[in-house]
OpenMM code with the backbone's topology and positions (N, CA, C; nanometers):
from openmm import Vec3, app, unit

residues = "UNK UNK UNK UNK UNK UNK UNK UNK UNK UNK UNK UNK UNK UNK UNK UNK UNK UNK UNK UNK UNK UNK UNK UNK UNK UNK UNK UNK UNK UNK UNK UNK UNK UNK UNK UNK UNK UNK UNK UNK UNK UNK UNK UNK UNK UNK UNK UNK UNK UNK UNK UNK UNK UNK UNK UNK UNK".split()
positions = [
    Vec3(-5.1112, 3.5989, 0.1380),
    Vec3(-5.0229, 3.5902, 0.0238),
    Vec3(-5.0252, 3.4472, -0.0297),
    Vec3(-5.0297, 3.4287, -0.1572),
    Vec3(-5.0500, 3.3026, -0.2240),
    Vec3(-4.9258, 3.2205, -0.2473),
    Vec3(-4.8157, 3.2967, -0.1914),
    Vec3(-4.7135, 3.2072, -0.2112),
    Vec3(-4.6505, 3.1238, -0.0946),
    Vec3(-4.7463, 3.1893, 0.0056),
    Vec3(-4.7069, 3.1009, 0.1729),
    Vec3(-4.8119, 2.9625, 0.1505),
    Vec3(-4.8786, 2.9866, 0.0555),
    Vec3(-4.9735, 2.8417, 0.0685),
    Vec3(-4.9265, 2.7187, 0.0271),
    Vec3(-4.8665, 2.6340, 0.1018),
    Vec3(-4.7746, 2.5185, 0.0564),
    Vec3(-4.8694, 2.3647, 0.0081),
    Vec3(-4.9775, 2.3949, -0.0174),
    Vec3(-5.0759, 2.3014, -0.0547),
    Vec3(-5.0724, 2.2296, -0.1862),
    Vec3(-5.0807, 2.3160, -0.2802),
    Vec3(-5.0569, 2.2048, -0.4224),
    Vec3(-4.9053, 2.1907, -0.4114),
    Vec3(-4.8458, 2.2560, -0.3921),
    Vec3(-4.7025, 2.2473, -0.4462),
    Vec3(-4.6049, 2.1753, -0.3647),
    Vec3(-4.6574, 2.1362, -0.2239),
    Vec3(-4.5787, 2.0089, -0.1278),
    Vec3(-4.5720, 1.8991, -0.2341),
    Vec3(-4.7192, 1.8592, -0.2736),
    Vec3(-4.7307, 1.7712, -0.2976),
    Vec3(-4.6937, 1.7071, -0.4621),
    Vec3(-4.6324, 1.8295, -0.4979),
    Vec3(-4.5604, 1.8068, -0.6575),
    Vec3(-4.4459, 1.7976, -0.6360),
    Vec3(-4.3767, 1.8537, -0.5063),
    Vec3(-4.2186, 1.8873, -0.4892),
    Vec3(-4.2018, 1.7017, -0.4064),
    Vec3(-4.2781, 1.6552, -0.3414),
    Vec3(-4.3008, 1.5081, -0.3034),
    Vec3(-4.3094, 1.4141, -0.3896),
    Vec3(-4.4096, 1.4203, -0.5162),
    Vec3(-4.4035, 1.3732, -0.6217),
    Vec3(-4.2877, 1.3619, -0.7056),
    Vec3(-4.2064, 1.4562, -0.7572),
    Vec3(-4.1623, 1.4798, -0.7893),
    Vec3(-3.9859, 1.4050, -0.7447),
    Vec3(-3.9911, 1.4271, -0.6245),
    Vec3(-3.8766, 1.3739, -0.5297),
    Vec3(-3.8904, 1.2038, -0.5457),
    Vec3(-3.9743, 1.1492, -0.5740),
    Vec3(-4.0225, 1.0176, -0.5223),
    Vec3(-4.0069, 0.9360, -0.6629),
    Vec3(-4.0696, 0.9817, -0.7877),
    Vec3(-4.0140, 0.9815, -0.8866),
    Vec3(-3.8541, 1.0294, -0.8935),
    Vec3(-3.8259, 1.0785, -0.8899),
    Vec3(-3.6153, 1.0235, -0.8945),
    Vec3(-3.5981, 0.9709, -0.8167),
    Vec3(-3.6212, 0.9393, -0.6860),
    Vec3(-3.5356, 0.8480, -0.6102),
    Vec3(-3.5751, 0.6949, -0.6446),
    Vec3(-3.6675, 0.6888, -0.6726),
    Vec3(-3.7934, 0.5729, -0.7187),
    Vec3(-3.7492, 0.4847, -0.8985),
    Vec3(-3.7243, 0.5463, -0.9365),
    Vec3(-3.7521, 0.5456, -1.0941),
    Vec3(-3.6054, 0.5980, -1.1594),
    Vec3(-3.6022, 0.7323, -1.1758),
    Vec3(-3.4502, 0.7657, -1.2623),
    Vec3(-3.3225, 0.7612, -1.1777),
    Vec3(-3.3486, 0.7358, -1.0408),
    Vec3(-3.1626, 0.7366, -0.9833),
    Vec3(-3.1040, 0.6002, -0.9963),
    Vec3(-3.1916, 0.4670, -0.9687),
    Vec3(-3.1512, 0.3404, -0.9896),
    Vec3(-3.1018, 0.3264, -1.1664),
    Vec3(-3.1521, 0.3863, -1.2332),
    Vec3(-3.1064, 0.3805, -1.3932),
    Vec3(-3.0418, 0.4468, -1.4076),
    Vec3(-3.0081, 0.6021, -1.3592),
    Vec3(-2.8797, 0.6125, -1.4084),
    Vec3(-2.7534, 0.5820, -1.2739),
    Vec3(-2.8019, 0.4863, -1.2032),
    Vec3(-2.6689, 0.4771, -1.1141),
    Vec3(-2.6103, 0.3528, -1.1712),
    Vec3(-2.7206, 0.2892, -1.2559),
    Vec3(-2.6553, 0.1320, -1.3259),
    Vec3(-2.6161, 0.1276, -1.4538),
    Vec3(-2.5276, 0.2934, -1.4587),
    Vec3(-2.4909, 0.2995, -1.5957),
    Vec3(-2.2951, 0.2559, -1.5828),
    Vec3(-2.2098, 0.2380, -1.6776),
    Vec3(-2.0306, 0.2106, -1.5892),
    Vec3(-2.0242, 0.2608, -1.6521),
    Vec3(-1.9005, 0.3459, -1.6075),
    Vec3(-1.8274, 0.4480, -1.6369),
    Vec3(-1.7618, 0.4220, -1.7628),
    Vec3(-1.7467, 0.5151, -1.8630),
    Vec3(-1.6522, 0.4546, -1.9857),
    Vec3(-1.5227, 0.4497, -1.9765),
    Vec3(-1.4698, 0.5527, -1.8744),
    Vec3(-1.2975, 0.5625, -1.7701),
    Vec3(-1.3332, 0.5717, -1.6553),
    Vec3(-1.3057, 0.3792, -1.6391),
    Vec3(-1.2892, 0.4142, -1.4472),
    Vec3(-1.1610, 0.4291, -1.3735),
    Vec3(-1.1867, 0.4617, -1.2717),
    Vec3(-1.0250, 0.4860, -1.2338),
    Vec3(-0.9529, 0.3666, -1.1840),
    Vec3(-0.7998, 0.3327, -1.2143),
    Vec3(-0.7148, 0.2298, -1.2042),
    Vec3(-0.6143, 0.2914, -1.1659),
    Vec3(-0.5821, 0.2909, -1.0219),
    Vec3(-0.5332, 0.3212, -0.9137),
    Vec3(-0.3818, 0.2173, -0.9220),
    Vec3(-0.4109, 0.0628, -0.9324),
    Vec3(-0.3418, -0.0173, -0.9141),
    Vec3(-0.2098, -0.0447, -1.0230),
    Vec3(-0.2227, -0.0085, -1.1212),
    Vec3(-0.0740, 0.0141, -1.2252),
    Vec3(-0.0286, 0.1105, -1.2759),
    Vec3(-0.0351, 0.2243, -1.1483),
    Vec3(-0.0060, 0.3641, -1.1824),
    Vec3(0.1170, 0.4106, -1.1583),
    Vec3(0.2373, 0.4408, -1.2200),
    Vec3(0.3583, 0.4501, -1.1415),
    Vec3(0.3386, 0.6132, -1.1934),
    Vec3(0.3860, 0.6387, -1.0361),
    Vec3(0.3916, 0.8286, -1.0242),
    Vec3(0.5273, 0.8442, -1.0921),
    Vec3(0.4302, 0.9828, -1.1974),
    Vec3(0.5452, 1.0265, -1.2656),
    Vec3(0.6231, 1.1350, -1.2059),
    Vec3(0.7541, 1.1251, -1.2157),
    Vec3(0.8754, 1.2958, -1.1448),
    Vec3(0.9142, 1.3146, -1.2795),
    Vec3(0.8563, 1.4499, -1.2635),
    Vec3(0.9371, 1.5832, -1.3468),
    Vec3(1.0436, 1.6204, -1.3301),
    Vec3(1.0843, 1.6975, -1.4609),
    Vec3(1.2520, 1.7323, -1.4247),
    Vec3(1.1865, 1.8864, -1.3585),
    Vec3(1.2873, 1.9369, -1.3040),
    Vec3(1.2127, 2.0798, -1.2308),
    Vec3(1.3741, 2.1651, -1.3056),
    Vec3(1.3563, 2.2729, -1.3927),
    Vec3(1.4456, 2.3333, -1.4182),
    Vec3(1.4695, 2.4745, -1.3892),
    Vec3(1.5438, 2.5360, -1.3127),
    Vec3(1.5139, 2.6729, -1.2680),
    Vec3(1.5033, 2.7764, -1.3924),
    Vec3(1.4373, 2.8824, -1.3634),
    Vec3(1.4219, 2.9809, -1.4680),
    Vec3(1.5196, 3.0887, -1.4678),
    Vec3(1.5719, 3.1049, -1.5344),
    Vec3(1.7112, 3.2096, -1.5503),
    Vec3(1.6526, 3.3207, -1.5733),
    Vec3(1.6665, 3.4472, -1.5373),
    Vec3(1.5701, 3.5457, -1.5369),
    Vec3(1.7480, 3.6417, -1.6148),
    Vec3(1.6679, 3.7111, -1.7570),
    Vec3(1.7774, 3.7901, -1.8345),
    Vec3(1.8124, 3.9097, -1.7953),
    Vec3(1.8086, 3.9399, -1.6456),
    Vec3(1.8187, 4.0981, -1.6112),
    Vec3(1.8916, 4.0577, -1.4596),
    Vec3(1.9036, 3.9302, -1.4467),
    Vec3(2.0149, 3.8763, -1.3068),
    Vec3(2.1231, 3.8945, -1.3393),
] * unit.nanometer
topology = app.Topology()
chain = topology.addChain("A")
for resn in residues:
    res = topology.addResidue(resn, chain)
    for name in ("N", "CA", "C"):
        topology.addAtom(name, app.Element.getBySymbol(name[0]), res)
């Protein structure tokens, strides 16, 4: 069966792998975020919590 033959296609799926890790992951990992997260002047907001009156109680 021609699809157990892992001969051309190791070596494109290798290629292939080597080129992104090589070439496109360093460029897009040196892209900044346009919203990064700012953790440090965040004051947690509390909700009012209002119970629901149900018209048949």
């Amino acid at each position: 069966m021609p699809q157990l033959n892992p001969n051309p296609w190791f070596l494109i799926m290798l290629a292939a792998w080597l080129i992104f890790t090589l070439t496109i992951q360093p460029k897009l990992l040196s892209f900044t975020s346009t919203n990064p997260p700012s953790n440090s002047n965040k004051t947690p907001m509390t909700t009012k919590i209002t119970p629901w009156t149900w018209p048949w109680t």
